[in-house]
N, C-alpha and C positions, 0 to 999 in steps of 0.2 A: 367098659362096664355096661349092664343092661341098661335100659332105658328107667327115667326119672319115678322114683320112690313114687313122687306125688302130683306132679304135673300129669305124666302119664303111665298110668299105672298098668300092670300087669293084668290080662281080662280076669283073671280068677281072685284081684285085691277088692273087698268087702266094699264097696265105695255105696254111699246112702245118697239116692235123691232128697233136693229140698223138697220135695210132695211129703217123701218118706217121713224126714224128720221135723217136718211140720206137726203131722201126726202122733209121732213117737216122743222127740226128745230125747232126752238122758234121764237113764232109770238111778236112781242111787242103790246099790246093793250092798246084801254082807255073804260072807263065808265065812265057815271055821276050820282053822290050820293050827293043831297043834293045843286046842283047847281057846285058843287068841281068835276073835271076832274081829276079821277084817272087811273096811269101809271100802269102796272102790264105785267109780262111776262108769258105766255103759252103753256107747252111744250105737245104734245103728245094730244091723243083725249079720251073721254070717261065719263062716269056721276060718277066715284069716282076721287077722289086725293088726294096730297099731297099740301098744303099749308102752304106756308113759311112766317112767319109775323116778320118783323126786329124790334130792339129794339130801342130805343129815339135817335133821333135824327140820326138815320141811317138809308140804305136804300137797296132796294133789289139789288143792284150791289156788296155788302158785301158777299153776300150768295155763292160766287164766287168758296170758296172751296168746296161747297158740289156739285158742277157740274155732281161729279161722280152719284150722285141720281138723279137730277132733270132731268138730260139728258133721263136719262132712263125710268123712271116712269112716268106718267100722273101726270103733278105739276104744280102751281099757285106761282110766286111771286111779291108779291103787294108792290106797294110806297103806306102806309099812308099816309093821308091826312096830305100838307104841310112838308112831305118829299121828296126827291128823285127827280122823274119828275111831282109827282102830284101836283095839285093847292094848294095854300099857303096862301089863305085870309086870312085876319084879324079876325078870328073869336077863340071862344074858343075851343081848344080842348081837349074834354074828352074821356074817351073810349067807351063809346057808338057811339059816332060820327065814330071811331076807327072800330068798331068792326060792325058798320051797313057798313061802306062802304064793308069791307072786303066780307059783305052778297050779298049785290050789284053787286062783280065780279064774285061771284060763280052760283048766279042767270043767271047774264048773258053767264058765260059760262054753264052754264045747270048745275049743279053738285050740288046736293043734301044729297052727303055724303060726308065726308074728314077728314081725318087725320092732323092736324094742329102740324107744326113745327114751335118754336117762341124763340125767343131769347129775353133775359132782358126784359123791358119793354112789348115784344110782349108777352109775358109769361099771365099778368095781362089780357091784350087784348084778349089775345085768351081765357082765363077763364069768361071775362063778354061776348065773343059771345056765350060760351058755355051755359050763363045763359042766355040770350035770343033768342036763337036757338039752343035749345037743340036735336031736332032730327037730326041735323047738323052735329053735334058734333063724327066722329068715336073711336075718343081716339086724347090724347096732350103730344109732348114732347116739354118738358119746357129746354130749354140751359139756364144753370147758371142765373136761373128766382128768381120770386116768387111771394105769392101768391097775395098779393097789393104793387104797388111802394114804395120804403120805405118813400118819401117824403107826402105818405095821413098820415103818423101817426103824423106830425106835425101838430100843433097849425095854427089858422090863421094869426096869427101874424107872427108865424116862416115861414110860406107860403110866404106871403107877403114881406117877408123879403128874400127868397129865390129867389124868382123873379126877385128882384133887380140884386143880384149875378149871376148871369145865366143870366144874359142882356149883362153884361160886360164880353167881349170876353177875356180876359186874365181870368177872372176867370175860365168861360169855358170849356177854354182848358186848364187846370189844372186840372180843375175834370176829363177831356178824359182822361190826362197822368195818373192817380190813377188807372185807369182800365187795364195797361198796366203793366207789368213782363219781365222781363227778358228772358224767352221765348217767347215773342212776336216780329217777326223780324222787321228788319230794314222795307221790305216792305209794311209788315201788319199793322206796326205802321203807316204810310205813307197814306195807303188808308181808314184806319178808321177816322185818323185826317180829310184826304181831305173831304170826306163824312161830317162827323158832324160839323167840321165849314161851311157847306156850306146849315146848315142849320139855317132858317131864326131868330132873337130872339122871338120875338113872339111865335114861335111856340116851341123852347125848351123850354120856362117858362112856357105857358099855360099847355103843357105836362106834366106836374111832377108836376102841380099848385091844382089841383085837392084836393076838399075834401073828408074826406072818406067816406063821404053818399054817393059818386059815387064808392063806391067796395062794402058798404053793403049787404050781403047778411043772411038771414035770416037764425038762427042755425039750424033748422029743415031741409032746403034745402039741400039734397047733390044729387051728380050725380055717378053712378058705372060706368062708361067710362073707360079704363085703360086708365091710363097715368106715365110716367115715369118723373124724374127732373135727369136730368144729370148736376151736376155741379162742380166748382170747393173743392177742401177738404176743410172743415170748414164753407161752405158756411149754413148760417143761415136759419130755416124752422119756418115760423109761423104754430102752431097748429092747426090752422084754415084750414088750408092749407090741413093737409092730414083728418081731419073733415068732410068738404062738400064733397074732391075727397078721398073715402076711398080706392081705388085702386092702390092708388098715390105710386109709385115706388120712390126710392132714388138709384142714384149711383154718388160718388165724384171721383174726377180724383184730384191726387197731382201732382204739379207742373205748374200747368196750372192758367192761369188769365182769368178776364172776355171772352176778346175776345179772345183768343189762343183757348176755349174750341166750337168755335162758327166755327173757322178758321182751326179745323184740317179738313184733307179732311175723308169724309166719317163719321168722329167720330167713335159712336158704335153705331148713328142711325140704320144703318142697322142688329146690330143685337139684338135693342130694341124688345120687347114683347109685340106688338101691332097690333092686325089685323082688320079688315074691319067687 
């Protein structure tokens, strides 16, 4: 594979001097997609990036340990629709809605190429922008992902019935604490809870509500994109999955949990196998 995403990048990857973002900083911005005001943060100038997509029912102030990359690099971090700071209507959401808006702030900010970083949930997202803007697309690292949310392989009735469950906040936050390990500190536990309960019901149920005609993708389709799945050990892989993306890397980390693998700082993003 090309040389290293982040260690050394490609001459034409957005990379910002400390001079530069001394100066600058991160601007906080909105767009509108859809009639929906979405929040997203932008660091550094230029027509590639780095694009950070958070997982259900969290939001881009999560992404907080990988500072050490986004500070540095020309990067994008977006609140989905009905997370975070962006608008929260009553509408359904699926990941097209998901993955158009995402297009929407890349358009706006000029940037016609990128590298997509996505956590959980973002993982799927970022695999159906790739099937609709596919010249988009530079390569995807999936954090402890996969390739459809596990909830489209239920029945509609189990859907339906999931909904319910995910309405009711004690359930909720049950399924948050199942994502949580013993190496997940006291902090990190603290700010992922604040984040996801403070996200609306509507929008955690409709999220996960989804059927799977909304991930279909046709067996002949694939994309040669590199992308890598960094996740925890034992973390489960539909075959589907390295099918459409045959360049599709694996590497597990033991001892770690959902979020702990999202929250170390740096991870080994930077010394993933993916360039521009």
């Amino acid at each position: 594979m090309p040389n290293d995403l982040i260690e050394r990048p490609a001459h034409n990857m957005s990379k910002t001097s400390p001079s530069e973002l001394e100066r600058r900083q991160m601007e906080t911005k909105s767009v509108s997609h859809q009639g929906i005001k979405l929040v997203y943060d932008s660091y550094g100038i230029g027509s590639s990036a780095v694009v950070y997509i958070h997982g259900w029912t969290c939001s881009r102030a999560l992404w907080l340990h990988q500072s050490p990359l986004y500070t540095r690099y020309r990067s994008i971090l977006v609140d989905l629709p009905g997370h975070g700071e962006s608008d929260k209507p009553e509408i359904e959401y699926d990941h097209e809605l998901f993955a158009g808006s995402v297009k929407a702030v890349l358009d706006f900010e000029g940037v016609p190429r990128a590298v997509f970083v996505a956590h959980s949930m973002g993982g799927p997202v970022a695999t159906m922008f790739l099937w609709l803007f596919p010249d988009t697309v530079a390569g995807i690292i999936y954090l402890d992902s996969f390739w459809r949310i596990p909830e489209s392989y239920l029945t509609n009735e189990e859907r339906a019935r999931l909904v319910q469950w995910r309405n009711d906040d004690i359930n909720f936050q049950a399924k948050i604490e199942e994502l949580f390990s013993t190496a997940t500190s006291a902090a990190n536990r603290k700010a992922v809870l604040l984040v996801m309960l403070a996200t609306p019901p509507h929008v955690r149920s409709s999220a996960v509500s989804a059927g799977p005609h909304s991930y279909a993708v046709p067996w002949g389709k694939t994309s040669h994109i590199p992308a890598l799945h960094l996740a925890v050990q034992g973390a489960w892989h539909d075959g589907y999955w390295k099918h459409h993306l045959p360049k599709l890397e694996v590497r597990e980390f033991a001892g770690l949990s959902h979020f702990c693998i999202w929250m170390i700082p740096r991870l080994s993003i930077e010394r993933s196998k993916l360039s521009w």
